[in-house]
DOTIVO-581645 format. One record per atom (N, C-alpha, C): residue in three letters; x, y, z. Coordinates in steps of 0.05 Angstrom, whole numbers, plus 5000, padded with zeros to 4 digits. Atoms other than C-alpha are relative to their C-alpha. Example, Ala and Ser with C-alpha at 12.3 -4.5 7.8 and 13.67 -1.06 7.14 Angstrom:
2
ALA501849765000;ALA524649105156;ALA501850245000;SER498449764999;SER527349795143;SER498550225014;
***
This chain:
104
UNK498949794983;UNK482849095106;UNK497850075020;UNK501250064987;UNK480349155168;UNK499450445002;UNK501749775000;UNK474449895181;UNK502850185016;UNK498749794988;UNK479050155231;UNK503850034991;UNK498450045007;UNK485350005194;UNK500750334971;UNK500449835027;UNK483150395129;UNK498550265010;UNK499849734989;UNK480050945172;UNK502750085013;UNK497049954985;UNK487051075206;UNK500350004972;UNK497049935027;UNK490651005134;UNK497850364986;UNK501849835010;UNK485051565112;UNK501150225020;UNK499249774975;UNK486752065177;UNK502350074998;UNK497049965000;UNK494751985161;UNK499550144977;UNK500149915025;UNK492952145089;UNK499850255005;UNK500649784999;UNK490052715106;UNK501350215026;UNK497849914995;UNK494352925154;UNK502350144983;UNK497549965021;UNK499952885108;UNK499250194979;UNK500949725021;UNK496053315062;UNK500550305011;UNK501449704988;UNK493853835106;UNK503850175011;UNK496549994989;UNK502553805130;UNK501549964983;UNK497550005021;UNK505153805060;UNK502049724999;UNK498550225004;UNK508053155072;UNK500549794981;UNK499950235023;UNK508452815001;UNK502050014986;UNK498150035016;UNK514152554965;UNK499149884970;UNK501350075019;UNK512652504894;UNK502749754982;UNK497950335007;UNK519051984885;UNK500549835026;UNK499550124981;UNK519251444920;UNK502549694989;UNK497550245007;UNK525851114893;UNK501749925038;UNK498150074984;UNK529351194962;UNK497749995027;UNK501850034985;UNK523450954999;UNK500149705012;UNK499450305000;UNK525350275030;UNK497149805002;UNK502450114998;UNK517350175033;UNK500249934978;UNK500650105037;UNK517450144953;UNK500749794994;UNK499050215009;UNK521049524942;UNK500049805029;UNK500350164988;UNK520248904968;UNK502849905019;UNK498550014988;UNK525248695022;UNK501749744991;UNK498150275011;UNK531848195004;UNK500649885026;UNK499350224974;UNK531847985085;UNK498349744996;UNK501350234996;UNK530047355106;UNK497150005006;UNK503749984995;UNK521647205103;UNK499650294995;UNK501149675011;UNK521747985070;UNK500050105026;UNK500249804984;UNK522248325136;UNK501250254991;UNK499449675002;UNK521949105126;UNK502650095020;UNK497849904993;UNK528449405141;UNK500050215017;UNK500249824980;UNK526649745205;UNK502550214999;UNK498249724992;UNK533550115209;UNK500650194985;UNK501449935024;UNK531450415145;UNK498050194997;UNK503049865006;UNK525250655151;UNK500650195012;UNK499949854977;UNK523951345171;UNK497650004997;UNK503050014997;UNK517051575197;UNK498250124971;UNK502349865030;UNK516152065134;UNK499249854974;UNK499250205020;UNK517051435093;UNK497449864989;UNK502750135003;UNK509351185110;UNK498250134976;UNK501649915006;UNK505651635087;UNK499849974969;UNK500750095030;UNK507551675009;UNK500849754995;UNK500950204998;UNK508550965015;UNK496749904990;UNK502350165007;UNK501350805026;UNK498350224979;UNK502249855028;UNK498451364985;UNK501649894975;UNK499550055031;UNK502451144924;UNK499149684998;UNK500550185005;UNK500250454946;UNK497449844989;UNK503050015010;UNK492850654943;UNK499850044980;UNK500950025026;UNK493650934875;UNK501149724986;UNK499550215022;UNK497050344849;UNK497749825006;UNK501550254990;UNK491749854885;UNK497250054978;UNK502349945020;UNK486150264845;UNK500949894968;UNK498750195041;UNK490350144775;UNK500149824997;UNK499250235001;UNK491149514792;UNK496049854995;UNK502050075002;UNK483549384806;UNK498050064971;UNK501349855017;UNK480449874751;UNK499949754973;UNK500150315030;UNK481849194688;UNK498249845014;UNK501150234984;UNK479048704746;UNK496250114994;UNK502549904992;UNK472449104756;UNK499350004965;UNK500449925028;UNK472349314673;UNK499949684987;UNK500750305012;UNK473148534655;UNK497449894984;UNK503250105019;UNK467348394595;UNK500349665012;UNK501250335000;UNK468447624614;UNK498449945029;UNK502250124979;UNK463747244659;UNK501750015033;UNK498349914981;UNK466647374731;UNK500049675010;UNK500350254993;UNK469346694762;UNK501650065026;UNK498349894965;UNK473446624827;UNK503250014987;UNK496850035025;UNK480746594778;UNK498650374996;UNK499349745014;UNK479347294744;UNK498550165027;UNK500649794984;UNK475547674805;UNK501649935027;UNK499350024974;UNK477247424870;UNK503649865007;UNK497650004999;UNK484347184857;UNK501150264992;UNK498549745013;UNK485947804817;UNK499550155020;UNK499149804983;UNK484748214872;UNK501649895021;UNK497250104978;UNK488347814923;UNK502050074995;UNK498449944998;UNK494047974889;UNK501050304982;UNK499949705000;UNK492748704888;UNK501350165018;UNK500049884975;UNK495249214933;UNK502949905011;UNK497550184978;UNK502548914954;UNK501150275009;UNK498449804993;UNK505849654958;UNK497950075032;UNK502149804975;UNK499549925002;UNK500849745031;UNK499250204972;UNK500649195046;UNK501750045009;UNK497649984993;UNK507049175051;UNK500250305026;UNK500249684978;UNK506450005087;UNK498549875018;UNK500950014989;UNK501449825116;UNK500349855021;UNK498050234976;UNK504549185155;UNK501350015016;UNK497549834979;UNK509349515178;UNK500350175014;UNK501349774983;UNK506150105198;UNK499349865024;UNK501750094979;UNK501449735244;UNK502649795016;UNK498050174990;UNK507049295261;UNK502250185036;UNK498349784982;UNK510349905300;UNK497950185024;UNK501649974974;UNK503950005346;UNK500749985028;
***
């Protein structure tokens, strides 16, 4: 993730704090689930704007849960248990995030 990408997701965050903006369910969030269009395109007519925000914050905490075993791993670190396992970390936070930036 690119410095100025993850500072911007950090400024919305806190935004959205400081503006009460958090949804603590995100069932009817069309960011939460992966998309059934063709090549997964996000369902632009769908989305609304307030949709980002707990989007990527629930995507950051899952990306940490997801990492927290990877990092804790007693076995010898190889490129299979560290550097693949996190590759496929983080899909909720991508996914927002893709799409976010996508709408620049």
């Amino acid at each position: 993730m690119s410095l100025r990408l993850c500072f911007f997701a950090c400024a919305l965050l806190k935004l959205a704090q400081i503006t009460g903006v958090f949804a603590a369910d995100l069932k009817d969030n069309p960011l939460a689930a992966e998309s059934g269009l063709p090549y997964r395109y996000p369902p632009f007519d769908k989305i609304k704007d307030e949709d980002f925000v707990p989007a990527i914050e629930a995507g950051m905490r899952e990306q940490l849960k997801e990492i927290e075993p990877i990092a804790n791993n007693s076995e010898k670190p190889t490129f299979d248990n560290t550097i693949i396992a996190l590759e496929r970390t983080g899909r909720l936070l991508d996914r927002a995030e893709r799409t976010f930036s996508n709408l620049n």
